[in-house]
C-alpha positions in Angstrom: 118.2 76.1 116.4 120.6 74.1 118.0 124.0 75.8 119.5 127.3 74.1 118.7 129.6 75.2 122.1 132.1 76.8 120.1 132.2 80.7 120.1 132.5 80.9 116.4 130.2 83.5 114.4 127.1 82.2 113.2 127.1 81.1 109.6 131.1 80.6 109.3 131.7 77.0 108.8 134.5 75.3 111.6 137.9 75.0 110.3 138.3 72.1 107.7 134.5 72.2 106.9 134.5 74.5 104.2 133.2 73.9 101.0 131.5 70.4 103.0 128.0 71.8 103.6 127.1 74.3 101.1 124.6 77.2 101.8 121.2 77.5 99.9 121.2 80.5 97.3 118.6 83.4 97.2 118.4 86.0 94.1 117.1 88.9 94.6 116.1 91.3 91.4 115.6 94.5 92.7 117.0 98.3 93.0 120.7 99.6 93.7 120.3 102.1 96.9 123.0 104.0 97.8 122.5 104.5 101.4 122.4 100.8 101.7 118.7 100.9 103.7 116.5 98.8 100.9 117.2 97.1 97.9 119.4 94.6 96.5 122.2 95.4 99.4 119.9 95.3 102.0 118.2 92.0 100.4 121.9 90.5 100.7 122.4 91.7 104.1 119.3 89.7 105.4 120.3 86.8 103.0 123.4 86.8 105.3 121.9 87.1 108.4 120.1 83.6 107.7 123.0 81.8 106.4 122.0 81.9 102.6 124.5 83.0 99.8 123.1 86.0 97.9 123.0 86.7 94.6 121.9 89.6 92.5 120.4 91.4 89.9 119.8 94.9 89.4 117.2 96.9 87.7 118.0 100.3 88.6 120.5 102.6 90.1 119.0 105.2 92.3 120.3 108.3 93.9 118.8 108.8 97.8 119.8 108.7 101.0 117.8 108.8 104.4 116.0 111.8 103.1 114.5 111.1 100.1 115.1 109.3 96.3 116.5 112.4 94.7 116.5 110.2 90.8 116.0 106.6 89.2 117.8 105.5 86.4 116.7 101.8 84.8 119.4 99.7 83.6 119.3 98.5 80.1 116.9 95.5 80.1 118.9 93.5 77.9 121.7 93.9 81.3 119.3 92.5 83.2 118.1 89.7 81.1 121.8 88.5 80.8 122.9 88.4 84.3 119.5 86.7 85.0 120.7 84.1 82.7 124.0 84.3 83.7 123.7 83.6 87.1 121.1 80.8 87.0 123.4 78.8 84.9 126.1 78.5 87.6 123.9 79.4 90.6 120.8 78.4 90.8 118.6 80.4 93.2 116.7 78.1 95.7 114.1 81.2 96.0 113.6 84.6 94.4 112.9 87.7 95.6 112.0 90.4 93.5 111.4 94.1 94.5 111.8 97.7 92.8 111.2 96.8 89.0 110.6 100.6 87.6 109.1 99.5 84.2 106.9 97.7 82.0 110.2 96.4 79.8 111.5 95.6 83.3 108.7 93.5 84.3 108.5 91.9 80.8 112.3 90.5 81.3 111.6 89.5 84.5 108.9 87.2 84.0 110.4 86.0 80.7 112.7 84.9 82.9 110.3 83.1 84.9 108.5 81.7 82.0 111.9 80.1 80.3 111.0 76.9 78.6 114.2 75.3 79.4 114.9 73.1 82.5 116.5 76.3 83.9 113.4 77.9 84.5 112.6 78.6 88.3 109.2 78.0 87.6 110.1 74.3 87.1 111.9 73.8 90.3 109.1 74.9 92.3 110.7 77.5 94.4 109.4 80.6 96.9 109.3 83.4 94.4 108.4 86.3 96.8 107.5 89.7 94.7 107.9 93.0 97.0 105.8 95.0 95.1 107.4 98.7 95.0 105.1 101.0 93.7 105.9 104.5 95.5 108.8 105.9 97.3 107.6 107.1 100.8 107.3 110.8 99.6 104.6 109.5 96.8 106.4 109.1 93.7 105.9 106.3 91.7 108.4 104.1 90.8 106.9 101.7 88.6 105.2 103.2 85.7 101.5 102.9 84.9 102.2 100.1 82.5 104.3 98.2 84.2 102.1 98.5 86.7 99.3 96.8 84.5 101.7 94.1 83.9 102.2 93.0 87.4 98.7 92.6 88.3 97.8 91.0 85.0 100.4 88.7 84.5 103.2 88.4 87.5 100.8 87.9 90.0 100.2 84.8 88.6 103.8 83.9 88.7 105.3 83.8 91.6 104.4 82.2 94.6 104.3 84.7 97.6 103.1 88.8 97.5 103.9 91.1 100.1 102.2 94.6 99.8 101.6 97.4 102.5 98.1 98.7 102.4 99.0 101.7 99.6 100.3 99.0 97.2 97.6 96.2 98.3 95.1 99.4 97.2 97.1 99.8 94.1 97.2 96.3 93.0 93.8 95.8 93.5 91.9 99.1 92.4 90.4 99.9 96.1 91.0 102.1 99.1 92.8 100.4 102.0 92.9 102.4 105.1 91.3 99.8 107.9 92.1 95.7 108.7 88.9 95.1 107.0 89.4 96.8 104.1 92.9 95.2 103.8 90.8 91.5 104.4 88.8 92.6 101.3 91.7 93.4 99.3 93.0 90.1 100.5 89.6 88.4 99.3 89.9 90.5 95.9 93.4 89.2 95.9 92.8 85.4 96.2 89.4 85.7 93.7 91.8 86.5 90.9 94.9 84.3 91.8 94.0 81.4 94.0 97.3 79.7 94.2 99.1 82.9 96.2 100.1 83.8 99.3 99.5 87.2 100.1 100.6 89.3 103.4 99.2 92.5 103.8 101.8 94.6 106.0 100.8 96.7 108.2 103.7 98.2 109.9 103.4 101.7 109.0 100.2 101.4 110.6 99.2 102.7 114.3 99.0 98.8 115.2 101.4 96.8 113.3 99.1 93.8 112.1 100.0 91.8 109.5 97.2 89.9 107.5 98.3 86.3 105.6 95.5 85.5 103.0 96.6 81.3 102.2 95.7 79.4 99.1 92.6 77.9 100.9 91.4 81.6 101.4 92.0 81.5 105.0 93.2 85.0 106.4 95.9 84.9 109.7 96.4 88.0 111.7 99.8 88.9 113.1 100.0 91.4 115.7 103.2 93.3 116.2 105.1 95.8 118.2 105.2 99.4 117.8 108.6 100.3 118.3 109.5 103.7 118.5 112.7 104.7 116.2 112.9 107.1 113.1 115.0 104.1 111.6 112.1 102.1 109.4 114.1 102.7 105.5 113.5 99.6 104.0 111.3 97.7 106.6 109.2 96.1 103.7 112.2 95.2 101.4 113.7 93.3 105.1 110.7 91.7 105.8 110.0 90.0 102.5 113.9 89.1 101.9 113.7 87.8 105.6 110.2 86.0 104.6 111.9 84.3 101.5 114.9 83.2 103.8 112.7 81.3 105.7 110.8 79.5 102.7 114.0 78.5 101.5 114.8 77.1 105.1 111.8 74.9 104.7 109.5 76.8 107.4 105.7 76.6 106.9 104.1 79.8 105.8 102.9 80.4 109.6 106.1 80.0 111.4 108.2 81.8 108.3 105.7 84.8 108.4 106.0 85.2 112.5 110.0 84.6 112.0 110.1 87.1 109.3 108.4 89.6 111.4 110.6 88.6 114.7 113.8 89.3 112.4 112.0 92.8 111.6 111.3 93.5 115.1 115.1 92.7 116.0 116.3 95.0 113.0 114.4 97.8 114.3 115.4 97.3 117.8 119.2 97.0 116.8 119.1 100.2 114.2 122.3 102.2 114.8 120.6 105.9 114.2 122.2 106.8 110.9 121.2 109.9 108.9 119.0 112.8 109.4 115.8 110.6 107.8 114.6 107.4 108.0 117.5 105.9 109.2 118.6 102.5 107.9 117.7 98.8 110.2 120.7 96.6 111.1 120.3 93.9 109.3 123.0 91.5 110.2 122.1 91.8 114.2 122.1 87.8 114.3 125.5 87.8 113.8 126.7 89.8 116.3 124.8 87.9 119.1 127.3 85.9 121.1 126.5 82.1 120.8 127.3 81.5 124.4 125.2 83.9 126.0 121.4 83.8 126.7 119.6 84.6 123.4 118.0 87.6 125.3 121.5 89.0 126.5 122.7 92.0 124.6 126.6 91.9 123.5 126.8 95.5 124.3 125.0 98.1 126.2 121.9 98.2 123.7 118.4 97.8 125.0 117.2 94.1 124.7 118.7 92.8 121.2 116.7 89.3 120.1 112.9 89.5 120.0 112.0 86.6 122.1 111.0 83.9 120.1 113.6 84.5 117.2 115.4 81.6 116.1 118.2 81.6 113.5 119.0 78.5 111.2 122.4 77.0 111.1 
């Protein structure tokens, strides 16, 4: 990233400019959450913090907070079908992330949406297509049902591009018990057996040590050791890392380098949380843009313990 001397925020375009370089767009299809830790807001927060323009489409309204999903109610799939096509029309995503689904109709619209025969169809543009694959709330209750369920693993895995399960949902999705790195490499193997063409990274964050696993196309499995960091403020770490993990795609970073930037912008959410709620608090998502351009990149703005995980770099 190179650092224009101007102490403007990042991602605002210098006076006269505007309109003159225009930002890549990222959908996300995914859940409405009210406490704004996960879902579609969240996925729009770390769209920001990368400087992409976020769009949205949303598949269910839910009632939680720190403490727990208290309801889901589904939108009417024939809502989300139209503002699918709606929005592609005028704003064509660059990349596609797709998260809390809650159905089988849900996951039918979705990938008729992928499957469009017209020249609209993201499948044509060959773009990331990262699927968050939300199957449980933290407390255990499902929320995708059994056969929509059946329908991801049969038939969306084999649409998109990129997967990005924690150990419960890599178990889930591939009918085995994950609870060690080699069982998760199995899965991984299981994984790449049935649909070659994926990228697959098994997170491991709500693990004792934090190692993510990235299966490649060529079957080739990367390990990513993390962090532990300390904070009762992880709501929605899997929905920021995948959102932040399509962000890079869409910047043009290898897999490698967008998986390790992905989990740096993770790291730095974490470490920037502002303690909300009497749960699991939310992350801040948008601590790029509060980083003062002409200070050290390791130099906190306020009194905070040390802001930007070493390494992170921020595209603008």
């Amino acid at each position: 990233m190179t650092i224009p001397p101007q102490d403007e925020p990042i991602g605002l375009p210098s006076s006269g400019s505007v309109g003159a370089n225009k930002p890549p767009i990222a959908l996300t299809i995914a859940g409405f959450d009210p406490s704004n830790g996960a879902g579609v807001t969240a996925d729009l927060q770390v769209f920001a913090a990368h400087g992409l323009f976020g769009t949205s489409a949303v598949t269910a309204l839910t009632i939680q907070s720190t403490i727990s999903v208290a309801a889901v109610d589904l939108i009417w799939p024939s809502n989300l079908r139209e503002t699918l096509n709606h929005l592609t029309t005028d704003l064509p995503p660059a990349g596609i992330k797709i998260g809390m689904l809650g159905s089988a109709e849900m996951v039918l619209e979705v990938l008729d949406y992928l499957q469009q025969s017209d020249e609209s169809s993201p499948l044509k543009a060959f773009i990331p297509i990262v699927l968050d694959p939300v199957l449980r709330s933290s407390s255990g209750s499902l929320l995708l049902d059994l056969k929509g369920l059946e329908l991801l693993r049969e038939q969306l895995l084999d649409q998109v591009t990129w997967i990005t399960p924690n150990w419960q949902e890599l178990g889930l999705l591939t009918r085995t018990e994950v609870t060690t790195l080699k069982d998760a490499a199995g899965a991984l193997d299981l994984l790449h057996d049935r649909y070659p063409h994926l990228h697959a990274v098994a997170t491991g964050g709500d693990q004792t040590a934090p190692i993510d696993l990235l299966l490649t196309p060529v079957g080739v499995i990367h390990q990513f050791r993390g962090k532990r960091i300390e904070t009762t403020s992880t709501h929605g770490t899997g929905c920021a890392f995948s959102s932040a993990l399509l962000s890079r795609l869409i910047l043009r970073e290898p897999p490698i380098p967008a998986v390790t930037s992905a989990k740096l912008y993770v790291e730095g959410a974490l470490l920037h949380a502002p303690g909300l709620g009497n749960g699991r608090g939310p992350l801040d998502l948008l601590w790029p843009l509060r980083q003062p351009r002409s200070l050290p990149v390791d130099t906190p703005r306020t009194s905070a313990p040390a802001m930007r995980p070493k390494g992170f770099r921020l595209h603008t």
